[in-house]
GUPA-496767 format. One record per residue (C-alpha): residue number from 1; residue in three letters; x, y, z. Coordinates in nm, 4 decimals. Layout:
N
i / aa / east / north / up
NUM / ALA / X / Y / Z
...
This chain:
333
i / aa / east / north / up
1 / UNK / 0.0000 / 0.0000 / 0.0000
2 / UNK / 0.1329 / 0.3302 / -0.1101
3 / UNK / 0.1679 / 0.6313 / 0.1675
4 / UNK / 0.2814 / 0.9235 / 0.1722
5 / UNK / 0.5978 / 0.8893 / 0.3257
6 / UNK / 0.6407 / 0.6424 / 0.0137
7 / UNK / 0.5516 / 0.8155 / -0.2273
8 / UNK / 0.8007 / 1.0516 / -0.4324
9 / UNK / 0.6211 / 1.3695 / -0.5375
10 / UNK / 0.8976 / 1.5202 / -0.7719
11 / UNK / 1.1968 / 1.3867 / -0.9540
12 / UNK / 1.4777 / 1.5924 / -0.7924
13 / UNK / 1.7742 / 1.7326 / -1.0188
14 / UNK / 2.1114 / 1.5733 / -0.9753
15 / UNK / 2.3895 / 1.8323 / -0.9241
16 / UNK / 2.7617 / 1.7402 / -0.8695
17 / UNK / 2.9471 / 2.0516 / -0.7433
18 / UNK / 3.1946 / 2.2072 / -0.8830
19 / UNK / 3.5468 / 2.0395 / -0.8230
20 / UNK / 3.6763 / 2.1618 / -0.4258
21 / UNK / 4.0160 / 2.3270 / -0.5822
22 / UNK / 3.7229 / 2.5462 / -0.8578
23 / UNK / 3.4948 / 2.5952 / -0.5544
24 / UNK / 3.4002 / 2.9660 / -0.4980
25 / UNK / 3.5158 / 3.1216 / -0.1728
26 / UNK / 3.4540 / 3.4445 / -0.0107
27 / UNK / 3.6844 / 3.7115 / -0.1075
28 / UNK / 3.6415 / 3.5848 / -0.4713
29 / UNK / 3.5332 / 3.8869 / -0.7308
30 / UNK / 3.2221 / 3.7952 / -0.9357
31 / UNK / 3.0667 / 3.9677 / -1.1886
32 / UNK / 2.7242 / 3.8946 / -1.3245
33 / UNK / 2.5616 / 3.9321 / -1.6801
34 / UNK / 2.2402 / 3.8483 / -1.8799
35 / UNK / 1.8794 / 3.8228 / -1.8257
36 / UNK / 1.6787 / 4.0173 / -1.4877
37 / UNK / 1.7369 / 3.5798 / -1.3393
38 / UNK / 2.1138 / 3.6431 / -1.2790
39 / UNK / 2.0027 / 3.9821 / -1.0794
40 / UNK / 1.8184 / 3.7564 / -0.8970
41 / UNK / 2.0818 / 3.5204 / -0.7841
42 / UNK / 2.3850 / 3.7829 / -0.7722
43 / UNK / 2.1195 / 4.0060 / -0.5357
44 / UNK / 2.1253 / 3.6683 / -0.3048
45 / UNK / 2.4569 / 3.6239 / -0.3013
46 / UNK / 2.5396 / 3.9895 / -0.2140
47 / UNK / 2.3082 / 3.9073 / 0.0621
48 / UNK / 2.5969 / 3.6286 / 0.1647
49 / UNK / 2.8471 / 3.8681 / 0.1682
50 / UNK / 3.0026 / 3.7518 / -0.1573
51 / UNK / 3.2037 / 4.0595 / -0.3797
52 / UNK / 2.9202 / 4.0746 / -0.6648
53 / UNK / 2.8758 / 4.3101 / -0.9368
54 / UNK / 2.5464 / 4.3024 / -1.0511
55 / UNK / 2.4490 / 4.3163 / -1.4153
56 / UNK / 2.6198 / 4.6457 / -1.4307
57 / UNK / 2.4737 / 4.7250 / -1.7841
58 / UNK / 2.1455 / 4.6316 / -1.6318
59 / UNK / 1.8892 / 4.3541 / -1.8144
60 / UNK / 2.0760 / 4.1741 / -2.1204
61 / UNK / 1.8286 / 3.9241 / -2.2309
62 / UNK / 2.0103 / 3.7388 / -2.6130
63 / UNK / 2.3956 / 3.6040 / -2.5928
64 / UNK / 2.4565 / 3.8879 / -2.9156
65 / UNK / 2.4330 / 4.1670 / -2.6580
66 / UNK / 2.5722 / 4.0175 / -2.3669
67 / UNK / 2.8989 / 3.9254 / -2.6868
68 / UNK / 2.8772 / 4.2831 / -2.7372
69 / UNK / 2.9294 / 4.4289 / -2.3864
70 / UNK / 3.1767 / 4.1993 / -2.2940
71 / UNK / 3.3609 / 4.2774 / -2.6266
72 / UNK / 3.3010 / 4.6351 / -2.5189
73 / UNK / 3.4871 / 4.5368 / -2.1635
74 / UNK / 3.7736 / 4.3976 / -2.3049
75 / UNK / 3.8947 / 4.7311 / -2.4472
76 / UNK / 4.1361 / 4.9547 / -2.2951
77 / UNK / 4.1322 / 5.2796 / -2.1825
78 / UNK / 4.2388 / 5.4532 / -2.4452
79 / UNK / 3.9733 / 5.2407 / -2.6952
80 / UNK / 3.6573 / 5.2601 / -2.4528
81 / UNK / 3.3652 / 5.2310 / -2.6521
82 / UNK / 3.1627 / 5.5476 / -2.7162
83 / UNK / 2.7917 / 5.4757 / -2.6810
84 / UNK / 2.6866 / 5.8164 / -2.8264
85 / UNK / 2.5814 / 5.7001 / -3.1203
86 / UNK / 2.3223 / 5.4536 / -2.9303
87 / UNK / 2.1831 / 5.7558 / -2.7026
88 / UNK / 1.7883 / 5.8854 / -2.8423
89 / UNK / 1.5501 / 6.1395 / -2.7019
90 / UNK / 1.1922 / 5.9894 / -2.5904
91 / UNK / 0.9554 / 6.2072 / -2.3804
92 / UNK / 1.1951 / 6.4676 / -2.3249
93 / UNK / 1.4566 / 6.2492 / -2.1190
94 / UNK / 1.7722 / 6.0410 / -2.2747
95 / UNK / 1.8000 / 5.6879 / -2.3004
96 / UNK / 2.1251 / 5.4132 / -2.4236
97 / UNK / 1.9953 / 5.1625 / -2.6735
98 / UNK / 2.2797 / 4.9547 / -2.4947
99 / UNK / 2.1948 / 4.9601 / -2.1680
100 / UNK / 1.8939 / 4.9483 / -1.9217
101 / UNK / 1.6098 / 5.1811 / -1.8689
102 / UNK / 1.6901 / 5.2588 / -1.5549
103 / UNK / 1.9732 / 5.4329 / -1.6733
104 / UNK / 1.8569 / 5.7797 / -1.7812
105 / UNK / 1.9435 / 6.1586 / -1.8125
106 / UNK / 1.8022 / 6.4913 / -1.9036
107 / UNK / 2.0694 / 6.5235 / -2.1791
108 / UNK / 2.2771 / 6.3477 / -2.3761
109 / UNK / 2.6307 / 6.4559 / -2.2039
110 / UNK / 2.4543 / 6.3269 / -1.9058
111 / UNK / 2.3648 / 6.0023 / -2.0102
112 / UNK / 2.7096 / 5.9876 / -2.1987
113 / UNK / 2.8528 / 6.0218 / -1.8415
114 / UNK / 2.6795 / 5.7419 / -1.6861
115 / UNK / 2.7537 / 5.5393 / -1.9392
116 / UNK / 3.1000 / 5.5780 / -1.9453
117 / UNK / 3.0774 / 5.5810 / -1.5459
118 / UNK / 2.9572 / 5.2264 / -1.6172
119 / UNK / 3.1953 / 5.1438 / -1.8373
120 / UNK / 3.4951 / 5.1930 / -1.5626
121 / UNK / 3.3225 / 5.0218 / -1.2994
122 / UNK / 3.2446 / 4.7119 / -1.4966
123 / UNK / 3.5778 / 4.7155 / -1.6773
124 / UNK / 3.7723 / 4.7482 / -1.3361
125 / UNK / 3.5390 / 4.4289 / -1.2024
126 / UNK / 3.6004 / 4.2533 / -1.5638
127 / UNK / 3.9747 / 4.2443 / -1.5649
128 / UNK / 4.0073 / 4.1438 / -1.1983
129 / UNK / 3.7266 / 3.9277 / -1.1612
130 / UNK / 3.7567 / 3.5479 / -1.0455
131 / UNK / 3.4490 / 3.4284 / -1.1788
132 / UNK / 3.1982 / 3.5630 / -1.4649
133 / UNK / 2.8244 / 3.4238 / -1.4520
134 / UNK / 2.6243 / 3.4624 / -1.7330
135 / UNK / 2.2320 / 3.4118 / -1.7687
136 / UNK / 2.0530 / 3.3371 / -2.1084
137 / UNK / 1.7440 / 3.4403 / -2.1485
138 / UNK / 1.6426 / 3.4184 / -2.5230
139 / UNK / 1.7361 / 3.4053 / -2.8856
140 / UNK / 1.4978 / 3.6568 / -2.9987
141 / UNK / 1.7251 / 3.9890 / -3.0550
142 / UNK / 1.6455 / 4.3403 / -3.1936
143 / UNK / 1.8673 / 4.5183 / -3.4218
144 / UNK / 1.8203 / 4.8805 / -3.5702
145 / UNK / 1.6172 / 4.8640 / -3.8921
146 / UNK / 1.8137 / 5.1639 / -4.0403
147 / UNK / 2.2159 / 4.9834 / -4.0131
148 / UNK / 2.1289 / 4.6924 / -3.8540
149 / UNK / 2.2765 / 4.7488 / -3.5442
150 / UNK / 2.2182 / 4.5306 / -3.2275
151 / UNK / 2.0232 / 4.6766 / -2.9696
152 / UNK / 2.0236 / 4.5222 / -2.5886
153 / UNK / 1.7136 / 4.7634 / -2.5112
154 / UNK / 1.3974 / 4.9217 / -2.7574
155 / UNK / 1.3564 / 5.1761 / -2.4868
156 / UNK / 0.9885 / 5.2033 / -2.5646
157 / UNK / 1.0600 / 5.3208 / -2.9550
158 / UNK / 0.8182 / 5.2561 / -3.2489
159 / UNK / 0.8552 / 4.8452 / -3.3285
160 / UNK / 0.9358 / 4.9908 / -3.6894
161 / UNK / 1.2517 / 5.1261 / -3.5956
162 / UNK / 1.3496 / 4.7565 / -3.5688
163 / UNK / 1.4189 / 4.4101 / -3.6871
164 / UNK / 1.3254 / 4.1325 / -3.4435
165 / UNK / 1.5619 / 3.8147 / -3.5602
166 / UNK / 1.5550 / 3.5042 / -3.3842
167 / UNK / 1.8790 / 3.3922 / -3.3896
168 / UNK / 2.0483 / 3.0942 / -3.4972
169 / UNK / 2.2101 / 2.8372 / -3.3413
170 / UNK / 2.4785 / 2.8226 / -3.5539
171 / UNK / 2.5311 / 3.2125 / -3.5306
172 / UNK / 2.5228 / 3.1782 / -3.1172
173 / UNK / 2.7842 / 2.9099 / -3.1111
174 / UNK / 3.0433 / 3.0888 / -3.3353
175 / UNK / 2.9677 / 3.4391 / -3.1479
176 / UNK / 2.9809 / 3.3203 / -2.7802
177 / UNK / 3.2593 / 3.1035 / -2.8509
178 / UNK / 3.5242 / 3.3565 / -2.9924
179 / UNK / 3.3716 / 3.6400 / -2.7698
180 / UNK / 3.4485 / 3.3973 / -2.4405
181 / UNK / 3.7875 / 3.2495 / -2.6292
182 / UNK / 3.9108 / 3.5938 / -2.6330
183 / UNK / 3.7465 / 3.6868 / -2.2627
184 / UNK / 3.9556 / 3.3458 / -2.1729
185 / UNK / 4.2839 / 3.4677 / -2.3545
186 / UNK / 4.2868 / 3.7507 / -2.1708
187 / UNK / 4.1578 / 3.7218 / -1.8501
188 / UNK / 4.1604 / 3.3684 / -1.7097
189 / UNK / 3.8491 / 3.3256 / -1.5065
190 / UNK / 3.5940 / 3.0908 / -1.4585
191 / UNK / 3.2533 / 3.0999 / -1.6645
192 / UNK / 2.9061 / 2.9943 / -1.5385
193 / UNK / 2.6636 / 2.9229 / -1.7724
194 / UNK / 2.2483 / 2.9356 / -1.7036
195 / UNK / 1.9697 / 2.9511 / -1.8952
196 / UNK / 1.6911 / 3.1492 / -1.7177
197 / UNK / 1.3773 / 2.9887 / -1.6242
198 / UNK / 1.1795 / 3.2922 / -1.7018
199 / UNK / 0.9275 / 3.2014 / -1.9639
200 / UNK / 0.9207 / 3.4444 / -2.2644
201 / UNK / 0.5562 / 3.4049 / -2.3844
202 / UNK / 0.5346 / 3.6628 / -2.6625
203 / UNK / 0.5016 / 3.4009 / -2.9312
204 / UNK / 0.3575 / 3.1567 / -2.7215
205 / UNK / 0.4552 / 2.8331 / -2.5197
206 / UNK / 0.5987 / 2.6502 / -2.8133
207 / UNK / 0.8643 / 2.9337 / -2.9413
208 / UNK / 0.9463 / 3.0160 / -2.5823
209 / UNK / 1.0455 / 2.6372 / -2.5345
210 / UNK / 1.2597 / 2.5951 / -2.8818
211 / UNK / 1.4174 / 2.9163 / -2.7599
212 / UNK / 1.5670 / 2.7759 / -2.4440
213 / UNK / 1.6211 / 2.4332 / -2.6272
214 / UNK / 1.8921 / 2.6312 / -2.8616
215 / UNK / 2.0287 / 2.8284 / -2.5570
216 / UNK / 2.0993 / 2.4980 / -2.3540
217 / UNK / 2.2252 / 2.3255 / -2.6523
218 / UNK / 2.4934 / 2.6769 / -2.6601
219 / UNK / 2.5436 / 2.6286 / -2.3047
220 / UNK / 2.6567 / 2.2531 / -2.3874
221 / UNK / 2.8686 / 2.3402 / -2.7133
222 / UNK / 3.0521 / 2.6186 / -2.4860
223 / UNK / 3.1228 / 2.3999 / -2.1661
224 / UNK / 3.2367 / 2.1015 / -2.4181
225 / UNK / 3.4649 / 2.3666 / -2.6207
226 / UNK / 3.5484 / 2.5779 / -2.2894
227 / UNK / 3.7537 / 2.3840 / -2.0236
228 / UNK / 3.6668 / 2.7714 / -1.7681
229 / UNK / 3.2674 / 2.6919 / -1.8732
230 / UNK / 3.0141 / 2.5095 / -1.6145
231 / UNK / 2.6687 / 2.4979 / -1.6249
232 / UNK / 2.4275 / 2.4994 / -1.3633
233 / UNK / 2.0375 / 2.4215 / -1.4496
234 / UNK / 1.8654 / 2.6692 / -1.2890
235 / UNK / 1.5877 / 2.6311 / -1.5968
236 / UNK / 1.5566 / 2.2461 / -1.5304
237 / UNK / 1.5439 / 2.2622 / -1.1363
238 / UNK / 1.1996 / 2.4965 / -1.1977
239 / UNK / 1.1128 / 2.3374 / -1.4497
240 / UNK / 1.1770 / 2.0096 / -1.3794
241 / UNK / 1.1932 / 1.9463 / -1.0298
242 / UNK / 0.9635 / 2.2286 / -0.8961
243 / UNK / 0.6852 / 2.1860 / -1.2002
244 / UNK / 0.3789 / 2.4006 / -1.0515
245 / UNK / 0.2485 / 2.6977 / -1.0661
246 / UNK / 0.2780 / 2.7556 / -0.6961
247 / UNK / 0.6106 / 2.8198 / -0.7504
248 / UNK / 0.5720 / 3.1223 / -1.0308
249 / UNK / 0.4865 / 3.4657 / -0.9677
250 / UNK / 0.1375 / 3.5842 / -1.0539
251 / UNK / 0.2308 / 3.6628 / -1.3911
252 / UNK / 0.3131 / 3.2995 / -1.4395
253 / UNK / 0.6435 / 3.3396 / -1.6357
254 / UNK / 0.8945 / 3.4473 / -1.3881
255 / UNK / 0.9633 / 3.2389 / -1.1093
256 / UNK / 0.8404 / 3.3346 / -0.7211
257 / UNK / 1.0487 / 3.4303 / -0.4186
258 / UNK / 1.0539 / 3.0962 / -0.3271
259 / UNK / 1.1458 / 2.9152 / -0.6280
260 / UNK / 1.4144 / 3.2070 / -0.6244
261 / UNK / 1.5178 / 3.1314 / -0.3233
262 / UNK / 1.5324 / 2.7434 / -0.4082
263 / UNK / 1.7587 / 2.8040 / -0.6906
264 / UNK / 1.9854 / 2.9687 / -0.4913
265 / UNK / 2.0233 / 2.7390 / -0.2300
266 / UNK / 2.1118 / 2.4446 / -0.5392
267 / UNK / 2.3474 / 2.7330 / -0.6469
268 / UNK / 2.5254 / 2.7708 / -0.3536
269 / UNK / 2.5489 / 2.3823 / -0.2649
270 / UNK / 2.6818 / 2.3958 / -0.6785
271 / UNK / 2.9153 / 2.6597 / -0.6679
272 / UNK / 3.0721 / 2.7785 / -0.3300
273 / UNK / 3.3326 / 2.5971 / -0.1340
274 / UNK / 3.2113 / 2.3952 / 0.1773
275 / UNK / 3.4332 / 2.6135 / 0.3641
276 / UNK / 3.2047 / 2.8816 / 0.2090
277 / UNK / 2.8617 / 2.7262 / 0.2672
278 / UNK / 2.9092 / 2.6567 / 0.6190
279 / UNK / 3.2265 / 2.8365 / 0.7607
280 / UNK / 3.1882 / 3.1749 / 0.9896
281 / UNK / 3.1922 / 3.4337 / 0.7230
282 / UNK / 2.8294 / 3.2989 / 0.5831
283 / UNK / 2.7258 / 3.3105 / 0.9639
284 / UNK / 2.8829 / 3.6316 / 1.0225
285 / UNK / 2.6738 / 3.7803 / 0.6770
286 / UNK / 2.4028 / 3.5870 / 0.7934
287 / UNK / 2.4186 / 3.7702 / 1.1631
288 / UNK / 2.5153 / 4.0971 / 1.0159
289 / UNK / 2.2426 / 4.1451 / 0.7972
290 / UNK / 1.9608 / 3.9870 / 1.0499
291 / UNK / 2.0974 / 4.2713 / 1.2846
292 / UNK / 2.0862 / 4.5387 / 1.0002
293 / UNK / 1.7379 / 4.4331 / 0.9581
294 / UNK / 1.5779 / 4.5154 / 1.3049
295 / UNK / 1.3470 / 4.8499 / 1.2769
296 / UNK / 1.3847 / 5.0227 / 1.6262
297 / UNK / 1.0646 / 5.2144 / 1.7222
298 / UNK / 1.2451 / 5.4674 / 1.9055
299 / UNK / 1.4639 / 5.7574 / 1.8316
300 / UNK / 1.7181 / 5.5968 / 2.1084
301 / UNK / 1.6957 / 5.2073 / 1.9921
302 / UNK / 1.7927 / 5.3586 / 1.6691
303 / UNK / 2.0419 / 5.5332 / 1.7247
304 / UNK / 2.2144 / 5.2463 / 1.9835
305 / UNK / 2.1150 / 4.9668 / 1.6658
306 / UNK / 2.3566 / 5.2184 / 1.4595
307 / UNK / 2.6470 / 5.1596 / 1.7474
308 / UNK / 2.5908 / 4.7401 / 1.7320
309 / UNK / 2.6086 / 4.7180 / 1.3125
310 / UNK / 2.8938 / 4.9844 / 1.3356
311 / UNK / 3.0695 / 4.7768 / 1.6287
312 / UNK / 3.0047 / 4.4447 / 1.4241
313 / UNK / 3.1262 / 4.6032 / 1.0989
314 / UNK / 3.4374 / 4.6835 / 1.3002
315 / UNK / 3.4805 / 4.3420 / 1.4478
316 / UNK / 3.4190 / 4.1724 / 1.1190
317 / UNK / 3.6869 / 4.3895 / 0.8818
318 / UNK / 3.9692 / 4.3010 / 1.1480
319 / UNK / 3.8284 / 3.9598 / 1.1547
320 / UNK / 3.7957 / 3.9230 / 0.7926
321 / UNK / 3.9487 / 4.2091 / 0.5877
322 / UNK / 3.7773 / 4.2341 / 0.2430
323 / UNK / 3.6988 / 3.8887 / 0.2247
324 / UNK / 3.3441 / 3.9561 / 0.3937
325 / UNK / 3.2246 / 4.1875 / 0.1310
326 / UNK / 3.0046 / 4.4131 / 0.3893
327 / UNK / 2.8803 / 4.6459 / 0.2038
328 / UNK / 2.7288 / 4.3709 / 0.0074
329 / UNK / 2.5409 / 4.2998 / 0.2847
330 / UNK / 2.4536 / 4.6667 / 0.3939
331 / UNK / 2.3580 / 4.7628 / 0.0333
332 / UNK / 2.1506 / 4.4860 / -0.0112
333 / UNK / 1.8775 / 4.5808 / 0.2449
């Protein structure tokens, strides 16, 4: 007779960590790229106390723009790219074609600024960095109708402005594979490959799913081809192994805090060192930013919760120099 201690209610996805001498460790430098997913998981981690840049160009959904900007963060100083020519005018503010919405100005020079501001920090992070993680999210792209030139971001513009192209495979392979060959040559990291569970429904279920079929199939050619290149399936485990809609949002394509928070817990078991995973900088993180947390409801239990997280901060930089990344933790809140 079946029970339900018996009974197995989900087939559960089978991870082998990443080798222990690979293994991330705090005080490793991280920067993340790709689809609003890796924001997600690079967000947790900061929460950890792990030194994470965060999709500094913001949302980069198609491996052709994520190529581009790390093409663009492989040049030197005296080559940085100038993103002028990608800056337009909508509703009387200025917007990048290259980067997120969120990053905006009142004029051009301004928005030239940030973007060059941008440029620096995530160049400085590139060329020091220990690990990269990348998130795919599709192989539908947009390119300028006029010259044909990729776009990571419509910015709201008339759809006849642009070409939508669903890419290739054969187009993804070549591109990814001499973009991260050169990355590789250059800077010798390590690469983490995901495909993002988010669904991408604008042609429907059956597009959306031969669109992450082609992006897993990359993610295979690349760690095959690519010694530095994992992959960790962050699309299968929701997919997969959650399988219900409890565990989406209510727009039922991205996934919910808890599915989120799932992942993460698979990514950390995947990626970090056990050292890392259960050693006293995760519990001092974990303490810190419980303690940062607390909302006094006085003037005076404020201002003596400022003394304990500036006391702690204290104790934990001559504990733990710049291995605890604290303002990771701070920042995060």
């Amino acid at each position: 007779m079946l029970t339900s201690r018996s009974i197995q209610w989900f087939t559960p996805i089978q991870i082998a960590p990443l080798p222990t001498a690979m293994a991330g460790r705090y005080g490793d430098r991280i920067l993340t790229l790709g689809s609003c997913f890796s924001e997600h998981i690079g967000e947790r981690m900061r929460h950890l106390g792990y030194d994470v840049l965060v999709n500094p160009y913001g949302t980069l959904y198609n491996p052709i723009s994520i190529c581009d900007t790390l093409e663009d963060l492989l040049l030197d100083e005296q080559h940085r790219p100038d993103y002028t020519p990608y800056i337009i005018e909508r509703d009387g503010l200025y917007y990048s074609l290259r980067h997120h919405s969120t990053i905006y100005g009142e004029s051009l020079e301004e928005v030239h600024e940030a973007t060059d501001l941008l440029w620096h920090t995530a160049h400085s992070r590139l060329t020091e960095a220990d690990w990269l993680w990348i998130t795919l999210g599709t192989t539908q792209a947009y390119y300028l109708a006029e010259d044909g030139r990729a776009v990571a971001n419509c910015q709201q513009l008339p759809a006849r402005l642009f070409d939508r192209r669903d890419l290739t495979l054969d187009l993804l392979q070549e591109r990814m594979l001499a973009t991260l060959s050169q990355l590789l040559a250059k800077h010798p990291l390590q690469v983490v490959l995901t495909v993002s569970p988010v669904r991408y429904l604008q042609d429907g279920l059956a597009e959306s799913n031969l669109s992450k079929s082609k992006l897993r199939i990359l993610c295979d050619t690349l760690c095959r081809e690519l010694p530095a290149c994992h992959y960790f399936p962050a699309y299968e485990i929701l997919h997969d192994e959650l399988r219900d809609y409890r565990f989406y949002a209510s727009d039922l394509t991205h996934p919910s805090d808890e599915a989120v928070a799932y992942i993460a817990d698979h990514f950390v078991a995947y990626w970090a060192s056990q050292e890392a995973r259960e050693g006293e900088m995760r519990q001092a993180a974990q303490r810190l930013r419980k303690l940062s947390q607390h909302r006094p409801k006085t003037p005076h239990g404020a201002e003596r919760l400022q003394t304990q997280i500036a006391e702690r901060i204290a104790h934990y930089q001559e504990q733990y120099g710049e291995k605890l990344c604290i303002p990771s933790i701070i920042e995060s809140l």
